[in-house]
N, C-alpha and C positions, 0 to 999 in steps of 0.2 A: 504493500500500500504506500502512493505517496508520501502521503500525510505522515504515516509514522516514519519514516525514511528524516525525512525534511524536517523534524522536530525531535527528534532524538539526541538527546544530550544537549538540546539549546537550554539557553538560560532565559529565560521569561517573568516576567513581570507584569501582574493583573491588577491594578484599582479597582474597587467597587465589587472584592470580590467574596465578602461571606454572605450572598443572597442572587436568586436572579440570571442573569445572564453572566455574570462576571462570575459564578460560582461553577456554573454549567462548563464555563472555558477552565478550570481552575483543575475539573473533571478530566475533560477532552484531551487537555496538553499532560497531565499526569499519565492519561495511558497512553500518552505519543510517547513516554520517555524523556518529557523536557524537567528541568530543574524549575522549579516555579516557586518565585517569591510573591506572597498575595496580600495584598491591602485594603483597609477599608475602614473607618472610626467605629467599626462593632467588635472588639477584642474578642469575645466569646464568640462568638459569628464565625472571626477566623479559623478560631483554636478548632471547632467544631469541623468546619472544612479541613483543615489538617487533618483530622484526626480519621476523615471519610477517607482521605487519601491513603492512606497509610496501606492501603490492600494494593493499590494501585503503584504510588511511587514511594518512596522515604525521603525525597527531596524534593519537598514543601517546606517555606521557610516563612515565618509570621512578620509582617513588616507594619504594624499600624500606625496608621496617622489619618488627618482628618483633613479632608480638602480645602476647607474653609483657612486655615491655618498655618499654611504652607513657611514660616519662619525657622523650619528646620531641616528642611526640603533636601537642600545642598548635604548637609551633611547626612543625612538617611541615606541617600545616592550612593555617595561614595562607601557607605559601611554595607550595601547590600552589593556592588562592587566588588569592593574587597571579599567577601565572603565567597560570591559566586565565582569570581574571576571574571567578569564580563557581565554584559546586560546584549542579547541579542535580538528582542524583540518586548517593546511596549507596548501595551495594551491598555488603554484605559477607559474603561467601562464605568468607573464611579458618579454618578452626578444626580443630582437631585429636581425635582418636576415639578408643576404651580398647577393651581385652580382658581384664580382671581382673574374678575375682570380690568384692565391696565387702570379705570379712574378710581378702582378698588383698593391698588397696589400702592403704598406707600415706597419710598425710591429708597429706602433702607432695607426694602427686600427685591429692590432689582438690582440692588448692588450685592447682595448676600446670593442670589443666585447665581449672577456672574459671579462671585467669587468660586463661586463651589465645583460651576459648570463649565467656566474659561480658564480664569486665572488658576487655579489648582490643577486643572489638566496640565495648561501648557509651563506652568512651573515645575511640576515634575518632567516633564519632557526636555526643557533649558537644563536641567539638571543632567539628566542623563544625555545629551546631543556631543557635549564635547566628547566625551566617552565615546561614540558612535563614528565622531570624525576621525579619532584619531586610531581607532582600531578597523577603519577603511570601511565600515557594513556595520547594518542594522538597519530593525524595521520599527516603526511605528503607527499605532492605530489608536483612532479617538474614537469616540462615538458622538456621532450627533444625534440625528430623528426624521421622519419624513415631516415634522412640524420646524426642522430645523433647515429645511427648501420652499418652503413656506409660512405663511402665519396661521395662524387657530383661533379659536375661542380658547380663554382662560388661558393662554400660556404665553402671554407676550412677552414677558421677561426669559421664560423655558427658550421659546425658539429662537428670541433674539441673541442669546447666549450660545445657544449649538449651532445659529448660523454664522456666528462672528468664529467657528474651530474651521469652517471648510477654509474658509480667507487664510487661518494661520496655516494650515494642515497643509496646503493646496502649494504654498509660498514657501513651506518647507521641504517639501519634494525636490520643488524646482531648483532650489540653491542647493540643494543636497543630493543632486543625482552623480555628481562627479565622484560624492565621499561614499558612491552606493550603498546610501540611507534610503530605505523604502518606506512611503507613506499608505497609510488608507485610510480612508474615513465612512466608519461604519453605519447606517441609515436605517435602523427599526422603524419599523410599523409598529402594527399591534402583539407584541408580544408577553405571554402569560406571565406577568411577572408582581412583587410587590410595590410598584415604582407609582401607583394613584393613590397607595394608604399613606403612603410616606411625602405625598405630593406637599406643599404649602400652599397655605389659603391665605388670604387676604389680612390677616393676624400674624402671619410666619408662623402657624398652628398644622400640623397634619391633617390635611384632608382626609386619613382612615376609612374609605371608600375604596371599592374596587372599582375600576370603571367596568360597564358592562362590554365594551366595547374589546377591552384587554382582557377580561375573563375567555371571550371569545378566540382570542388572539393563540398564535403557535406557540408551543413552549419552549421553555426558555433550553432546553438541551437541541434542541430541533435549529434555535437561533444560533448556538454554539457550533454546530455541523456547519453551519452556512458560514459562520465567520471565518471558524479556519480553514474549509476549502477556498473562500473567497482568497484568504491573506495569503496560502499556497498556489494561487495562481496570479498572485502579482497584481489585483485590482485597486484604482485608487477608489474610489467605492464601491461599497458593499451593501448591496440591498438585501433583506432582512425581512419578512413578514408572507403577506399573502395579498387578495386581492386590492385590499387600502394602499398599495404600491404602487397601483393603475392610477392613482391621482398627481405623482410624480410627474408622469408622462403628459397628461391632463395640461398639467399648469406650464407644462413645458413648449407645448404644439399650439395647445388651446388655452391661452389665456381668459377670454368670457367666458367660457364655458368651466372652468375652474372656481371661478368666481361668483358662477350660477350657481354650479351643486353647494361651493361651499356657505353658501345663505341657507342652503339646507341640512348641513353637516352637525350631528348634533356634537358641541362641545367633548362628551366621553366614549 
């Protein structure tokens, strides 16, 4: 199999990963045979992940920190470096979702989601980039959204912040194709995941809702398949979900017609 071929004995690093989709890849690259260090501000969350692995790999290493808070970043970097001897592929799946309407949203929580959702992705990424140039290869992947090529109801901080990662993500490729650093940038749909309970509301309070729409949605091990055949064949995105992926193309070809359905697109 490719896949395990091309990840065996990499050294990989996940955000966002003791739940969801970052847990499902935490899964995936364990039985490829990669070294995986996994992150996320749920300590227990990790330790639990670790501890599934353990049938799978014994080289799962616990790295937490919290996205919002990024003032120790640099040096986390370098001591998960050191440990693993390299970082060969980033992944970062961590970031946090909204359910407010924008005259709802106080600007103390569109700057707490960019923080969470930009600024902590692409801080740990600057963190680890010189590492990548100078050891000539590596890859990295962010996740944004299909609300992150578009706007939504109730997420105008969410998508304005996953659509400000294609711009970084996009511009990091291209300066880095010399230092064969590979990018991608990942685009979920609807996927089964906890990512509407944990949503913020118009208080910076938890939405604790499922949407119905994402109950609906593929699961999150089904999203992991798709990621890493995507990231093993070199794509700079990665689309992710099921038939809500047709509105990509929509708003791409067909702008009015994007804009019609979406007056009818219910918010969840």
């Amino acid at each position: 199999m490719k896949g395990k071929n091309l990840y065996n004995g990499k050294k990989v690093w996940i955000t966002g990963a003791s739940s969801g989709i970052g847990e499902a890849l935490v899964y995936a690259f364990a039985l490829r045979g990669a070294k995986v260090v996994i992150s996320s501000n749920d300590i227990p969350g990790l330790e639990r992940v670790k501890e599934a692995c353990l049938g799978k790999s014994a080289n799962v290493f616990c790295a937490p920190f919290d996205l919002s808070d990024t003032s120790g970043i640099e040096e986390l970097a370098e001591q998960q470096i050191k440990i693993l001897g390299g970082i060969d592929y980033l992944i970062n799946i961590g970031g946090i979702s909204q359910r407010a309407r924008i005259d709802e949203t106080p600007l103390w929580l569109d700057r707490k989601i960019f923080e969470i959702n930009y600024f902590g992705t692409i801080a740990l990424t600057k963190a680890i980039l010189p590492h990548m140039i100078k050891q000539k290869s590596g890859y990295i992947a962010a996740t944004s959204s299909i609300s992150g090529r578009f706007g939504f109801p109730l997420r105008s901080a969410y998508s304005a912040s996953k659509q400000a990662l294609h711009g970084f993500f996009e511009t990091l490729y291209l300066e880095n194709k010399n230092n064969n650093i590979k990018t991608s940038v990942i685009i979920p749909g609807r996927v089964r995941t906890n990512i509407s309970l944990h949503a913020l509301n118009q208080e910076g309070k938890e939405h604790g809702k499922m949407d119905p729409g994402l109950a609906g949605g593929i699961s999150a091990e089904k999203a992991a398949k798709k990621i890493i055949r995507g990231i093993a064949r070199n794509k700079r995105e990665i689309l992710v979900g099921g038939g809500e992926l047709t509105m990509l193309y929509i708003r791409r070809i067909w702008p009015w017609l994007f804009f019609r359905i979406g007056d009818k697109i219910k918010s969840t």
